[in-house]
Kinemage of the C-alpha trace (Angstrom):
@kinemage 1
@onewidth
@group {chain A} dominant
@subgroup {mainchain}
@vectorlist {calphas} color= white
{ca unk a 1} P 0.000 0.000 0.000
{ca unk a 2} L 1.266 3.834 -0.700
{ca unk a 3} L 1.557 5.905 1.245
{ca unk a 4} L -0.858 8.659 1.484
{ca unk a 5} L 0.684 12.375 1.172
{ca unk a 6} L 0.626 14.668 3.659
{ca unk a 7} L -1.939 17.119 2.765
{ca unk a 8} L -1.199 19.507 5.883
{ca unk a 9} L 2.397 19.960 4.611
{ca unk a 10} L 1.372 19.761 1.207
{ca unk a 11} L 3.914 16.488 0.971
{ca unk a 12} L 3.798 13.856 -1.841
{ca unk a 13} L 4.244 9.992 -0.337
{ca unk a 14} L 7.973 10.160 -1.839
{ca unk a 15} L 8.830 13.410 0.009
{ca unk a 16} L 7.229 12.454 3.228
{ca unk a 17} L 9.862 8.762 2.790
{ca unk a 18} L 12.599 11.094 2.074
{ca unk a 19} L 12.227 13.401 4.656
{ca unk a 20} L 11.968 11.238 7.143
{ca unk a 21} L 15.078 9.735 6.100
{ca unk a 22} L 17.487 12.420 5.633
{ca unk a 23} L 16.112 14.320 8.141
{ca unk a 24} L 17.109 11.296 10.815
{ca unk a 25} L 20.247 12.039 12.192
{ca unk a 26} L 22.622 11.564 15.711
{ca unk a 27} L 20.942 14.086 17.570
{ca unk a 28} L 23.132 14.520 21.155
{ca unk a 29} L 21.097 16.630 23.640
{ca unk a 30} L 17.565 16.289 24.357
{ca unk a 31} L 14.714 18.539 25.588
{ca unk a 32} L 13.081 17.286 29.317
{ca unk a 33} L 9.396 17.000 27.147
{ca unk a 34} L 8.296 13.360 28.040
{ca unk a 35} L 7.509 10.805 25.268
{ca unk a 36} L 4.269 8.787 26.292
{ca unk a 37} L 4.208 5.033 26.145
{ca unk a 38} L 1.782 4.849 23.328
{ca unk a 39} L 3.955 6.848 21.126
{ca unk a 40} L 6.740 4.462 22.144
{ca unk a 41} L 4.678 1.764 21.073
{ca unk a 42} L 3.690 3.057 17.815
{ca unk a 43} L 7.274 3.660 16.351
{ca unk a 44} L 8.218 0.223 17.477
{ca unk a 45} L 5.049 -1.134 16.271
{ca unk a 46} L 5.522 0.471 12.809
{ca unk a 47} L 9.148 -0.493 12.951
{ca unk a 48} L 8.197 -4.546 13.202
{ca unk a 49} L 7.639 -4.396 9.615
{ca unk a 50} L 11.383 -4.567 9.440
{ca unk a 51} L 12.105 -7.197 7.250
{ca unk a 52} L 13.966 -10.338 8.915
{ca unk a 53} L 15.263 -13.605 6.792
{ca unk a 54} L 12.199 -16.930 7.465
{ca unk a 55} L 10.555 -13.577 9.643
{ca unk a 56} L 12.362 -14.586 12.548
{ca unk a 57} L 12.304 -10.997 14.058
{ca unk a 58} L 15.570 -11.148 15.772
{ca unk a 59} L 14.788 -8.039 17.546
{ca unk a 60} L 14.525 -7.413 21.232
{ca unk a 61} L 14.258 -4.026 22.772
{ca unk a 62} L 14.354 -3.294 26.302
{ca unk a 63} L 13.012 0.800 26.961
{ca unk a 64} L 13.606 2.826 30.071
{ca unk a 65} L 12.682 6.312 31.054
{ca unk a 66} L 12.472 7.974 34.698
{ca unk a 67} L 14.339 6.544 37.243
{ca unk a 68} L 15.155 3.399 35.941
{ca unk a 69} L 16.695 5.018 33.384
{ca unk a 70} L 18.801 7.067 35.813
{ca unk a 71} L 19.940 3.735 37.909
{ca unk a 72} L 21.352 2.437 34.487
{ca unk a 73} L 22.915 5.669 34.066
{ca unk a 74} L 24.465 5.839 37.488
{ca unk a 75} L 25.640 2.017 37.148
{ca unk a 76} L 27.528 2.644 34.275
{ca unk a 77} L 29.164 6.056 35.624
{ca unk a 78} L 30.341 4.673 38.572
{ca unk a 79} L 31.708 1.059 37.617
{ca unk a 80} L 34.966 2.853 37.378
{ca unk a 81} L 35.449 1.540 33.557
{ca unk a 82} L 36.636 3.952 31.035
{ca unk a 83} L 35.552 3.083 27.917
{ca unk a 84} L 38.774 3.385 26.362
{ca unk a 85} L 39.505 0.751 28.796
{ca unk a 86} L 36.964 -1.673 28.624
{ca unk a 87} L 36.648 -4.617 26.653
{ca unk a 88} L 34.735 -5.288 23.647
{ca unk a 89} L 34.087 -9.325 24.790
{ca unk a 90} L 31.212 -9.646 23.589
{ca unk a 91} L 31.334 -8.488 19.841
{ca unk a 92} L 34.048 -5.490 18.157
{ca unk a 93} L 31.877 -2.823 16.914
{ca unk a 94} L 34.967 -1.813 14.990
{ca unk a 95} L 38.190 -2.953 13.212
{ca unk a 96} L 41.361 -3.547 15.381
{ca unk a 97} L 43.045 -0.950 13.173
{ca unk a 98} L 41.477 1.182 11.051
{ca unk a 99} L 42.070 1.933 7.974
{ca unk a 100} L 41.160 4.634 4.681
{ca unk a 101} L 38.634 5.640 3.852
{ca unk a 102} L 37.192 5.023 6.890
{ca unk a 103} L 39.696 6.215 9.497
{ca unk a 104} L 39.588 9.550 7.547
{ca unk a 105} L 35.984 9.809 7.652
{ca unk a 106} L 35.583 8.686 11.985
{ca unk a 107} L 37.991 12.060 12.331
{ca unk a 108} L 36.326 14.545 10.516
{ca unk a 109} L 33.469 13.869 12.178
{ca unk a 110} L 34.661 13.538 15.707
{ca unk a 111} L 36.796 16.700 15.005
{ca unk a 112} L 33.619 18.562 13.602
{ca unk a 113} L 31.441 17.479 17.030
{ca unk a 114} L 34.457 18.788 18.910
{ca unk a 115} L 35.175 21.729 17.415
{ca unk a 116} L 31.031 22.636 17.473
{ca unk a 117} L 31.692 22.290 21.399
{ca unk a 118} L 34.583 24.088 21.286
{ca unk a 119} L 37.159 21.186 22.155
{ca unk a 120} L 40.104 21.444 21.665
{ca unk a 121} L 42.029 17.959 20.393
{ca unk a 122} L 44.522 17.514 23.606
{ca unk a 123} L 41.160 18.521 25.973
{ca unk a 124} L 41.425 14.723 26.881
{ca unk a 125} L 39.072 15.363 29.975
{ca unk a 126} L 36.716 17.370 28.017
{ca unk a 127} L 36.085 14.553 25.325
{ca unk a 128} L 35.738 11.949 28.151
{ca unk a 129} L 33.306 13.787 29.480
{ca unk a 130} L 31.456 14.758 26.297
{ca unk a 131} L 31.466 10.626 25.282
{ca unk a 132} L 30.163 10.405 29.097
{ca unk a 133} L 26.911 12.021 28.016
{ca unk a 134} L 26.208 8.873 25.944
{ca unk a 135} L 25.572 7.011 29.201
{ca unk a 136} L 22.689 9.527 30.254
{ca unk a 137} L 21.231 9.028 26.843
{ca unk a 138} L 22.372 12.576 26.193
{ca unk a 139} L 19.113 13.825 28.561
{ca unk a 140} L 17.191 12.182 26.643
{ca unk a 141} L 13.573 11.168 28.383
{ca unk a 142} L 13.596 7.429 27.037
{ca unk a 143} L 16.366 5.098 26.563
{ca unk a 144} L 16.370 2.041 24.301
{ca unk a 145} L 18.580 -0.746 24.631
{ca unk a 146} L 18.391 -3.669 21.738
{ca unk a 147} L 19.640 -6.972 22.381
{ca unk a 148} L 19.709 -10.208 20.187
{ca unk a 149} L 20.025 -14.159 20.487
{ca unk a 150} L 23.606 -15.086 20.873
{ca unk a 151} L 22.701 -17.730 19.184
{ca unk a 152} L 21.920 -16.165 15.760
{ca unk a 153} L 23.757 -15.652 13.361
{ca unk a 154} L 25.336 -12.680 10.842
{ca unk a 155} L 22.294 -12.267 8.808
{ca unk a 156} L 19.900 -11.947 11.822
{ca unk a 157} L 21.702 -8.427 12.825
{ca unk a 158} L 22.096 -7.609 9.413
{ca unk a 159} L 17.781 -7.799 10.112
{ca unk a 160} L 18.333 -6.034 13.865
{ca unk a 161} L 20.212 -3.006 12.087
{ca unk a 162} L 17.046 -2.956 9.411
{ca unk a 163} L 14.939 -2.543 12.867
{ca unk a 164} L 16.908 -0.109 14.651
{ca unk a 165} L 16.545 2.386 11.186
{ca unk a 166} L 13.239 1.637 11.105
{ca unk a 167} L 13.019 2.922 14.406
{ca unk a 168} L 14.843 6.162 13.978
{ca unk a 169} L 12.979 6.777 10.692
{ca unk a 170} L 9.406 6.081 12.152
{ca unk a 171} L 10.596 8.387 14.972
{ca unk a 172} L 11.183 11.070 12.859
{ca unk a 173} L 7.633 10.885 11.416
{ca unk a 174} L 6.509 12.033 15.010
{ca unk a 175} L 8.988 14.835 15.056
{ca unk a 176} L 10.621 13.102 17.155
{ca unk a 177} L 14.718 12.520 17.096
{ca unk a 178} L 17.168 9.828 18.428
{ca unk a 179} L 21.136 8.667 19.031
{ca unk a 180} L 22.342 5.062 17.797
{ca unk a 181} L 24.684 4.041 20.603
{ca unk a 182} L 27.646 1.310 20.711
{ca unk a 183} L 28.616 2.675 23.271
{ca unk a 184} L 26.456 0.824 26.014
{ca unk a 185} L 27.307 -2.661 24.397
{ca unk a 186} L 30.665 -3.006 26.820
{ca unk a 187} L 28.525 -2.335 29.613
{ca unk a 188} L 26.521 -5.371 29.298
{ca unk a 189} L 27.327 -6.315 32.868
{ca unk a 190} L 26.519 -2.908 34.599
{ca unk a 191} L 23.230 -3.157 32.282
{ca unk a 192} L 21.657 -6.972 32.184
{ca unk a 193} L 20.510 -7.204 36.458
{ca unk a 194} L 18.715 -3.530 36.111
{ca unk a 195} L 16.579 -4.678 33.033
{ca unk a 196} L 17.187 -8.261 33.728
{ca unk a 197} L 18.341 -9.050 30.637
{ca unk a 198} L 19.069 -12.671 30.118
{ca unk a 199} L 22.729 -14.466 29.113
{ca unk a 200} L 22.034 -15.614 26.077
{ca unk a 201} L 21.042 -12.122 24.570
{ca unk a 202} L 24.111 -9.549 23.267
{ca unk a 203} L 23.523 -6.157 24.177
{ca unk a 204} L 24.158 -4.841 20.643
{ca unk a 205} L 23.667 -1.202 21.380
{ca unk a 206} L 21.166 1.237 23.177
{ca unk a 207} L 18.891 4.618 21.327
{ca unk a 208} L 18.184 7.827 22.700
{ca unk a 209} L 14.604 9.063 22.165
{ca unk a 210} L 13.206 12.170 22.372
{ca unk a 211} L 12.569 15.446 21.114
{ca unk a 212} L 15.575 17.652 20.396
{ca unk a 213} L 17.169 20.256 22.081
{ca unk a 214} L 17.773 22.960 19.181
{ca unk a 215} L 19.723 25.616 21.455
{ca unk a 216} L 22.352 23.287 21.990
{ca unk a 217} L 25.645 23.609 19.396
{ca unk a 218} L 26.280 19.544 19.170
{ca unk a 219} L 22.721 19.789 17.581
{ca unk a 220} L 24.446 21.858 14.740
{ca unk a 221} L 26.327 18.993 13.317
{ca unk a 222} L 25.579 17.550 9.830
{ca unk a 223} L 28.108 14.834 8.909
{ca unk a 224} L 28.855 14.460 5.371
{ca unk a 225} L 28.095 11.448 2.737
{ca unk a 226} L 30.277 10.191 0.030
{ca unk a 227} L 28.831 10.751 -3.617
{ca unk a 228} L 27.260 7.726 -5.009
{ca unk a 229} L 30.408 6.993 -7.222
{ca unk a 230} L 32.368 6.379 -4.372
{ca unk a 231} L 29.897 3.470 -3.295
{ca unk a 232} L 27.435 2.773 -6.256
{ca unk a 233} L 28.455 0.501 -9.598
{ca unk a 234} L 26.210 0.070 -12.411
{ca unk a 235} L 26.939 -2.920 -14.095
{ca unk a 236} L 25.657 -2.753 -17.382
């Protein structure tokens, strides 16, 4: 089924799609305005459509708000684990060693989130406590954590990440904005006894929710994308 444009905005079907998809971004401070349940549970609703190889729906999602949210905030702030320091045991997010393009392309846009904040590149302390902020869900109001099976396989999170966009792109069709997060997957041991998570589910990565915070300068960035040549081949 189409989708049907939105007449209020005066937006064909393909706009509304594309908006909604280049208008999702990292978004990294959050406005106090609550986000009520049955919103919640219409984005995740919508974003079940996911596709998922046999429909297996390899998805879990574990969502926290108030102060359950803030006891998994505190419990990763005070374990006393930098995450510089801690290990990736239970899957590497990234390469041992990186490597072009893609090394080029992590600095520019950590350099152009630091420089937005006015960070300088030896203000160690400063970026630890900027990458900090990830663990309060950047004041966010709800928190998502996503987990899958250990016992899956490759293609079933190759079907979790075609969830989690889903999620970020039905959220922006509420005017609503989010953060992707590696960052909490390390944590998994400060995280599984507050949402009881059980041992034979990865914490893959968590989601700030909410509505964003436009006064704030981190809410300024707009990271680049490669031109299609650089990616795309025709084979004709």
């Amino acid at each position: 089924m189409m989708l049907a444009p939105d007449k209020e905005k005066g937006l064909t079907a393909q706009e509304a799609v594309d908006l909604a998809l280049t208008s999702r971004r990292s978004v990294r401070a959050f406005l106090p305005e609550p986000v009520d349940e049955q919103t919640i549970c219409d984005i995740l609703r919508v974003a079940a459509r996911a596709p998922s190889g046999t429909n297996m729906q390899p998805w879990k999602v574990y969502v926290v708000s108030g102060d359950r949210k803030d006891e998994l905030s505190a419990a990763i702030l005070s374990s006393g684990v930098r995450p510089e320091k801690i290990a990736w045991d239970e899957y590497k997010y990234y390469p041992d060693q990186f490597f072009e393009p893609y090394l080029t392309r992590r600095r520019a846009v950590g350099f152009a989130l630091y420089e937005l904040l006015g960070i300088g590149r030896r203000e160690v302390e400063r970026m630890r406590a900027q990458h900090d902020r990830n663990f309060t869900f950047f004041d966010a109001p709800v928190g998502l954590i996503f987990t899958i099976d250990r016992r899956l396989n490759k293609g079933s999170w190759v079907d979790l990440g075609m969830f989690i966009q889903s999620v970020m792109v039905a959220a922006r069709g509420r005017d609503l904005h989010t953060c992707p997060q590696a960052a909490f997957a390390p944590y998994h041991k400060q995280i599984r006894p507050i949402l009881n998570i059980p041992d034979e589910e990865i914490v893959v990565c968590g989601m700030a929710l909410g509505h964003e915070d436009p006064s704030r300068p981190e809410n300024r960035l707009r990271s680049e994308r490669v031109p299609l040549d650089e990616f795309v081949s025709f084979v004709r």
